[in-house]
N, C-alpha and C positions, 0 to 999 in steps of 0.2 A: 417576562424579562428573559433574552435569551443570554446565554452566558459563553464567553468564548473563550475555548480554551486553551489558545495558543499562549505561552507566556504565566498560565496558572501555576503558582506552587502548592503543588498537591502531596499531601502526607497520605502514603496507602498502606494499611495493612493486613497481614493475610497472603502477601503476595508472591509465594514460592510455588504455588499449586493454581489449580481451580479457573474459579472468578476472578481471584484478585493477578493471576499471573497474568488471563488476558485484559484485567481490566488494565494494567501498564503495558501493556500495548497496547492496545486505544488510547491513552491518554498521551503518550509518548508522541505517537503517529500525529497527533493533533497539535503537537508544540508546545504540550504542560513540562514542567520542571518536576520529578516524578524520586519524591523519596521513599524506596519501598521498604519494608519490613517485613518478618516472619521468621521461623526458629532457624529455618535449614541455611547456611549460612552457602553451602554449594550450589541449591536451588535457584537462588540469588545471584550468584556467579552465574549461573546459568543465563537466567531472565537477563542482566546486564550484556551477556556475548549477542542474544537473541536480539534485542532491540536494537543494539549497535550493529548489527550485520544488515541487518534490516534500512535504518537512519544514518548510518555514519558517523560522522561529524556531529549530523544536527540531533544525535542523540542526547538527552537529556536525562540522566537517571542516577539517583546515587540510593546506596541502601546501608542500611543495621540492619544484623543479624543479634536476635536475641526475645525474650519470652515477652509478649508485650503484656501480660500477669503482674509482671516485674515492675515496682516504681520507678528503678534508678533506666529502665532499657525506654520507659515510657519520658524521662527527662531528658535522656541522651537523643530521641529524634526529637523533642522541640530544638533544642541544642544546637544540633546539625542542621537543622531548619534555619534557626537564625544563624548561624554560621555562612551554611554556604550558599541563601537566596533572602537574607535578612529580612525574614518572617513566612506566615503562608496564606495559601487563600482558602483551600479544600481540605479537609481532613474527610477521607474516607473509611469507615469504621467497619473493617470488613472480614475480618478473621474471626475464626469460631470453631466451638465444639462440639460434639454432640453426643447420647449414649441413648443404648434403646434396651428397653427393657420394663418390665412392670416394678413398679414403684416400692412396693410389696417387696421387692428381691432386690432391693438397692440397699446401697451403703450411702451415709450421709458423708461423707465425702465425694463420693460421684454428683450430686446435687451441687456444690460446694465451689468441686472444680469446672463443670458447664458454667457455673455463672458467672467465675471469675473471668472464663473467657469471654462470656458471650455478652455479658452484660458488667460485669465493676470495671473491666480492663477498657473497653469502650469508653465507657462514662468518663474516668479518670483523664485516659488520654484527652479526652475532648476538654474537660475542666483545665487543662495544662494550658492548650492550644487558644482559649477563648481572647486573651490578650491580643495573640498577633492575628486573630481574626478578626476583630475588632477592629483592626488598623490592616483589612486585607482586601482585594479589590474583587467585587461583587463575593464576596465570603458565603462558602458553603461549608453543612456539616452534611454528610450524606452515608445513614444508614442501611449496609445492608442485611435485613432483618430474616422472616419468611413468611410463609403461606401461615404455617404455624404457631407464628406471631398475630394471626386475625381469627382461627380457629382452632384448638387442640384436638389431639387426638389419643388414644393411648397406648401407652409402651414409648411414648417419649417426654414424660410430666416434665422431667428436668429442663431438655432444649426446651418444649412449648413454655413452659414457666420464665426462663431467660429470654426468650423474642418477645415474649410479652409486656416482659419488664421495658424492654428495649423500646417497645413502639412506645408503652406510655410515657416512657422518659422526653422522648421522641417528640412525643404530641404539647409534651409541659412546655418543653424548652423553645419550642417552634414559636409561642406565643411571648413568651422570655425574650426572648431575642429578636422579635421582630421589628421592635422600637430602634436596635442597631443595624437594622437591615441584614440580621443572618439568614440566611436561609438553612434548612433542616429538611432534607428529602430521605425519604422512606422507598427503597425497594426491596420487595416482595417475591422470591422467587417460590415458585414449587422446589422438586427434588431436584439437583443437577447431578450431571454426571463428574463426579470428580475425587477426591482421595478421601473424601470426609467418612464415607463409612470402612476406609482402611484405618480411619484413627478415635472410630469409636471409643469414649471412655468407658473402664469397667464394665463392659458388654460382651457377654459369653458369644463364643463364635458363631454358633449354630443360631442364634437368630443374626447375623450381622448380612441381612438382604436386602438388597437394593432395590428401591421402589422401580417399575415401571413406570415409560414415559417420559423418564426424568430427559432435563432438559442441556444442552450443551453448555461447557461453563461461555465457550465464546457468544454465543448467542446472547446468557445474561449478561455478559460485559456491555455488547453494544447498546442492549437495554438501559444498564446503569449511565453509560455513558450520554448515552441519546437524555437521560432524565435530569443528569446531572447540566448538559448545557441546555434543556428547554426550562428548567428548575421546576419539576413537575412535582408535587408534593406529597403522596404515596401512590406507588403502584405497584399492583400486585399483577404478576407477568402472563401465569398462564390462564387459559379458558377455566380448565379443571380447578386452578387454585381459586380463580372467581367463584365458580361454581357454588365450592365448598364454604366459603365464605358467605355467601348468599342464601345460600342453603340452610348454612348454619343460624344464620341471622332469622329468618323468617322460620324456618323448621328445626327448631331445634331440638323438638323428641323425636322426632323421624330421624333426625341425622344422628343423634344419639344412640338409640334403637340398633343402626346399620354398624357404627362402630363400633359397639358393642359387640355385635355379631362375627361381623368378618374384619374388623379393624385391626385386631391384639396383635403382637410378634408372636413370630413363628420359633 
């Protein structure tokens, strides 16, 4: 089924940085009605000038600014949803957190707050939304999860432990909703380049380094995007993240073995 996105009302969140900033622009550029979210409420100001200078007129875009952790910030976009496009079609579940460090040197609150982002705050938002997707045309839910949501590694148990959560949730509900024609799309990125390791949680500085490789947030966009109108069901974007996935699937003492070795933070 291909899904077309002109005229989609789409719920995104995450959308001041990264993925999620270029993901509203591609979805903008295609004709969706685009309600974006995320904390920085200027960042948003921003994206709004940026699309409009770009589209004009036929921009489409409205945003909240607020913690989507928060119940009452997660109420407030259904709200605005039904308010200003009298429901939605796409909920994009795409903001997140992350912290890097051995597990051993964690606080249980660093655990706590990854998964409020990465995974309760998702979840919820989406349990809010099922109603008017339910009544939404060709309705998607579309995850975006990662590489380390199909294999861990260590020095990140928290994130890997929340992507996990995320795909399984992911995988239940896919089958849940299929009887109302929801669709549930899974993408998979490696590392991208973008602010997520300036806002590491409780992560001492001197490991807070940037994988090599990592991949352009634009480039995942059009990924998402491209996956979101051909409704492809997970995909995991780069060679290397297949690799490891594969790797880990069929070898997973050797892949263990190497992790263990040269894997850890620095």
């Amino acid at each position: 089924m291909y899904r077309p996105l002109k005229d989609m009302r789409i719920l995104l969140t995450g959308a001041s940085s990264g993925i999620g900033w270029h993901l509203a622009l591609e979805l903008t550029r295609c004709g969706a009605a685009v309600l974006a979210t995320a904390r920085r409420r200027e960042r948003l100001d921003e994206l709004v000038q940026t699309v409009r200078s770009k589209l004009g007129d036929k921009a489409r875009i409205e945003t909240l600014a607020g913690d989507i952790t928060s119940p009452a910030i997660r109420q407030q976009l259904i709200d605005q949803a039904v308010h200003s496009w009298q429901g939605i079609d796409v909920v994009i579940n795409n903001a997140g957190a992350g912290a890097v460090g051995r597990f051993s040197d964690a606080s249980p609150e660093r655990l706590r707050e990854v998964m409020e982002v990465d995974f309760f705050a998702p979840v919820e938002l989406t349990r809010l939304a099922l109603p008017l997707l339910k009544q939404g045309h060709k309705p998607a839910i579309m995850l975006i999860g990662s590489v380390l949501g199909h294999r861990a590694v260590p020095g990140k148990s928290e994130y890997c432990a929340a992507k996990f959560a995320l795909r399984g949730w992911g995988e239940s509900l896919r089958c849940e909703l299929q009887p109302q024609h929801i669709d549930v799309i899974m993408l998979s990125p490696s590392t991208t380049q973008s602010e997520f390791f300036d806002r590491l949680i409780d992560t001492p500085a001197n490991i807070r380094n940037k994988s090599l490789g990592s991949m352009p947030p634009a480039k995942v966009a059009r990924a998402a995007r491209l996956a979101l109108q051909r409704n492809s069901r997970d995909v995991i974007l780069s060679a290397g993240g297949r690799g490891l996935v594969w790797a880990g699937k069929f070898f997973p003492k050797i892949v263990d073995r190497i992790l263990a070795n040269y894997g850890q933070p620095n």
